[in-house]
C-alpha positions in Angstrom: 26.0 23.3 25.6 25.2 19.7 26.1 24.8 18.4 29.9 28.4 17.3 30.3 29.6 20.9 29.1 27.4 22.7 31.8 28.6 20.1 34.9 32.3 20.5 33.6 31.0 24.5 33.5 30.3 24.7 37.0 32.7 22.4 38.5 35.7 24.9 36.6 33.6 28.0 38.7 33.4 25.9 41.8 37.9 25.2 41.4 38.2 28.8 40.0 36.0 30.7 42.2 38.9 32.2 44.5 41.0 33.0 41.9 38.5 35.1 39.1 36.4 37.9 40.6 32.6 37.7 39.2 32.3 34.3 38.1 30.2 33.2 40.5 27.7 34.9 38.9 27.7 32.6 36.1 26.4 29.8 38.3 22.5 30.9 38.1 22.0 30.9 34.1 24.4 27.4 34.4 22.3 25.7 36.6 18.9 26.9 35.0 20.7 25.2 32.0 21.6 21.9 33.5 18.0 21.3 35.1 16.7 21.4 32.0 19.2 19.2 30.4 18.3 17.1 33.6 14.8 17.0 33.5 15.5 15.2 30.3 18.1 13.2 30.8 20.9 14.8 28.9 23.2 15.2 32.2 25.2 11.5 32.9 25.4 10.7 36.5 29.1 11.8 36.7 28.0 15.1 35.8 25.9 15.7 38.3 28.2 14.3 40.9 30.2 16.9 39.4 27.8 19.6 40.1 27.1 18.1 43.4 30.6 18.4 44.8 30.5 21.8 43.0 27.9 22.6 45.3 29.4 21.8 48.4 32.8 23.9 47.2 31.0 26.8 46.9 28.8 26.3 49.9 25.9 26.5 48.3 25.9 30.5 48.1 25.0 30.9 44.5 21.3 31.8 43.9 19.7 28.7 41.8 21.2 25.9 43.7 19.7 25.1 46.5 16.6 25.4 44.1 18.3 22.7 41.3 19.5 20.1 44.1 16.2 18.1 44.0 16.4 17.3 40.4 20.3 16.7 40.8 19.7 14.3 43.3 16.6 12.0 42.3 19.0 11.9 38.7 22.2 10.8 40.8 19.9 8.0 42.5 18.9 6.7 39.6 22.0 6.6 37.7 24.5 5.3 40.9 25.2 2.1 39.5 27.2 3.6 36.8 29.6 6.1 39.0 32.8 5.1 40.1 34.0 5.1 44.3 35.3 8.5 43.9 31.9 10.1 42.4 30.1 8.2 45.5 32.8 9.1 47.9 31.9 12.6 46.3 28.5 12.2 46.8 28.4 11.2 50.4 30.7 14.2 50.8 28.7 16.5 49.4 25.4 16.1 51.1 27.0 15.8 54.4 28.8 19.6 53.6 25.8 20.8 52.0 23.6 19.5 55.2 20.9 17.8 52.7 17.9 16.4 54.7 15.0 15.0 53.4 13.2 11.7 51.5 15.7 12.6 48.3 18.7 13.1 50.3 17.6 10.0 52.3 17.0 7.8 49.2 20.4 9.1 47.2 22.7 8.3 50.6 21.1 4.7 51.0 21.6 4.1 47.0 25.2 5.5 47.4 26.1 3.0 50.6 24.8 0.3 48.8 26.4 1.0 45.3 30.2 1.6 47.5 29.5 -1.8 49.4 29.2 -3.6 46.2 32.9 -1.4 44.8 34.4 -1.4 47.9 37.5 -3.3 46.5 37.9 -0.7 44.1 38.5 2.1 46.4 41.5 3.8 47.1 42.3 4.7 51.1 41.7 8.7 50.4 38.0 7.4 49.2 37.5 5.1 52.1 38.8 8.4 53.9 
């Protein structure tokens, strides 16, 4: 699977997850997957938005996330200037759900103002929301 495969993976378990007994369970192997594919950039930032909000639907319950966020996160930084208002509504989102703390958290909300500031104009009033 390449990177985008595995985000788009986890974000259909994340939608899914009421509806189909047992996939959860899925989540681990996925997200042992995309770290790897992160740890060498094969992942594009909107992917791991993607896995991000994915995280905060699911609440963070799945073994293996909590442990992937870190990677996720310095990635997302690095790659913020290419997302568009809804990934870094997303993002902001996410975090706050998830109840990220720390210098990574810290550094990927600070990127994410700055990045919205600059697109303001492009969002819509659910992203300003």
């Amino acid at each position: 699977f390449s990177g985008s495969q595995i985000a788009t993976l986890i974000w259909s378990v994340a939608s899914l997850k009421r509806d189909v007994p047992g996939l959860v369970e899925a989540v681990p192997v996925l997200m042992d997957m995309l770290e790897e594919k992160a740890d060498t950039y094969e992942v594009d930032p909107q992917g791991l938005a993607t896995v991000l909000w994915s995280a905060a639907v699911l609440k963070s319950d799945v073994p293996g996330f909590r442990d992937a966020l870190p990677v996720v996160l310095q990635r997302l930084e690095r790659g913020i200037k290419l997302l568009i208002p809804r990934d870094l509504a997303n993002i902001v989102w996410a975090c706050g759900t998830l109840d990220l703390q720390g210098e990574d958290t810290d550094a990927l909300i600070n990127a994410t103002l700055l990045q919205a500031r600059s697109k303001l104009p492009e969002f819509t009033c659910q992203g300003l929301a």
